[in-house]
C-alpha positions in Angstrom: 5.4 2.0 53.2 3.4 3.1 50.0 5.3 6.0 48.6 1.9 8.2 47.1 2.2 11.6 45.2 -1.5 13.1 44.9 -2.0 15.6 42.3 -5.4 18.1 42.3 -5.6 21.7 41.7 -8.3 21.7 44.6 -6.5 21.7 47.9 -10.0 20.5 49.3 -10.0 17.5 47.3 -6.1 17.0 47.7 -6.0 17.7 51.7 -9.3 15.4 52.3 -7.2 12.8 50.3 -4.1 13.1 52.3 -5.8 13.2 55.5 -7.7 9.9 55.0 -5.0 7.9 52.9 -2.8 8.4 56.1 -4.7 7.4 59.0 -3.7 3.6 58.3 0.5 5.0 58.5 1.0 2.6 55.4 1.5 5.5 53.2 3.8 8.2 52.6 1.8 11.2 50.6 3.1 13.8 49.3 0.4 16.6 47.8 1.1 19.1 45.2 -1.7 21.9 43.7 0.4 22.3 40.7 1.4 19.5 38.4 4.0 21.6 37.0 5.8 21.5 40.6 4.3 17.9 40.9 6.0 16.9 37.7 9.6 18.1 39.0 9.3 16.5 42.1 8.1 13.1 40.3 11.8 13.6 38.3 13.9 13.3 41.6 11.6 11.1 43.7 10.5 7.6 43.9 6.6 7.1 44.0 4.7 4.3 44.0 1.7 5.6 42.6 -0.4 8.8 42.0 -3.7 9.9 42.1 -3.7 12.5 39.4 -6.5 14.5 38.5 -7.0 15.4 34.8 -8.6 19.0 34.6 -5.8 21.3 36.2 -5.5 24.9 35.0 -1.7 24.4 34.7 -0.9 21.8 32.5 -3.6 18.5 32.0 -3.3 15.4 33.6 -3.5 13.8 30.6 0.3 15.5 29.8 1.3 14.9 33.4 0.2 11.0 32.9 2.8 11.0 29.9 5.5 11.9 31.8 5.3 9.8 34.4 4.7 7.2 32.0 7.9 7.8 30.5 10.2 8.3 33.3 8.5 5.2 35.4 6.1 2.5 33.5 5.6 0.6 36.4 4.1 3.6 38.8 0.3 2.7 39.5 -1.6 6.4 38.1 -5.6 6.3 39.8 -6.9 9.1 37.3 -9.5 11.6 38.8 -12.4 13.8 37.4 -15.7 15.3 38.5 -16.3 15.1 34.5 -17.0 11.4 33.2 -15.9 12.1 29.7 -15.5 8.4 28.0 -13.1 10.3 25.2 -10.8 11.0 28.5 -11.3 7.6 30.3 -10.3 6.0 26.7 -7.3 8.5 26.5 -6.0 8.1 29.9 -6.2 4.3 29.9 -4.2 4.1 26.1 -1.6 6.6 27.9 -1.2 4.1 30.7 -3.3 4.7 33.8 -4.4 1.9 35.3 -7.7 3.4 37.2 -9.9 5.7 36.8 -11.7 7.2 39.9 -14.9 10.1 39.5 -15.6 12.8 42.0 -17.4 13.1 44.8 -15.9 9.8 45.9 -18.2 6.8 46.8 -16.1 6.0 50.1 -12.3 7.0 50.7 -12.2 3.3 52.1 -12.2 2.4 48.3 -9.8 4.7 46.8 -7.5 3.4 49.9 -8.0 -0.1 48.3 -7.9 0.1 45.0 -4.7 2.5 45.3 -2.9 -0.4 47.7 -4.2 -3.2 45.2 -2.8 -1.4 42.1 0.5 -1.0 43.6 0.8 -4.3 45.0 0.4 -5.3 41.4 3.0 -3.4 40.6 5.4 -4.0 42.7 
């Protein structure tokens, strides 16, 4: 079972993620709208990865990708954006993300993959 926290301030995006990241039953998910309450879950729990979006009203991903960072190196972190912003994809990657994934998606079938191969790496 791949433990998954999803992070995105639109509960579209974040719902539609959930919803088609489950269907296999090889994940756990566990959705948050705000990375502040995201970030104090992260503390107690054990994740695998996240797929954190970096424009939040709340606090940045970019901060929220530091934390994690610091309180679990290994955890996979699939950055999202609808803004390709090379400054952020350079920032995010030097921070410790290991993907980078822009909205609208190109098929859920590839996030699915690209989330399970980054953890398997991990793990």
């Amino acid at each position: 079972m791949i433990r998954l926290m999803i992070v995105d301030d639109e509960p579209s995006i974040g719902q539609m993620l959930e919803k088609a990241l489950s269907r296999s039953g090889d994940f756990k998910i566990t959705y948050f709208d705000n990375p502040i309450t995201a970030l104090g879950q992260f503390r107690v729990g054990e994740y695998d990865g996240v797929l954190l979006d970096i424009m939040m009203p709340q606090k940045d991903g970019l901060s929220v990708l530091e934390e994690i960072k610091k309180k679990d190196p290994l955890c996979a972190v699939i950055m999202m954006t609808a803004y390709s912003s090379l400054e952020k994809v350079l920032q995010s990657h030097k921070i410790g993300a290991d993907h980078y994934l822009l909205k609208p998606f190109s098929s859920l079938s590839e996030v699915d993959k690209k989330v399970r191969e980054l953890v398997k790496e991990r793990r």
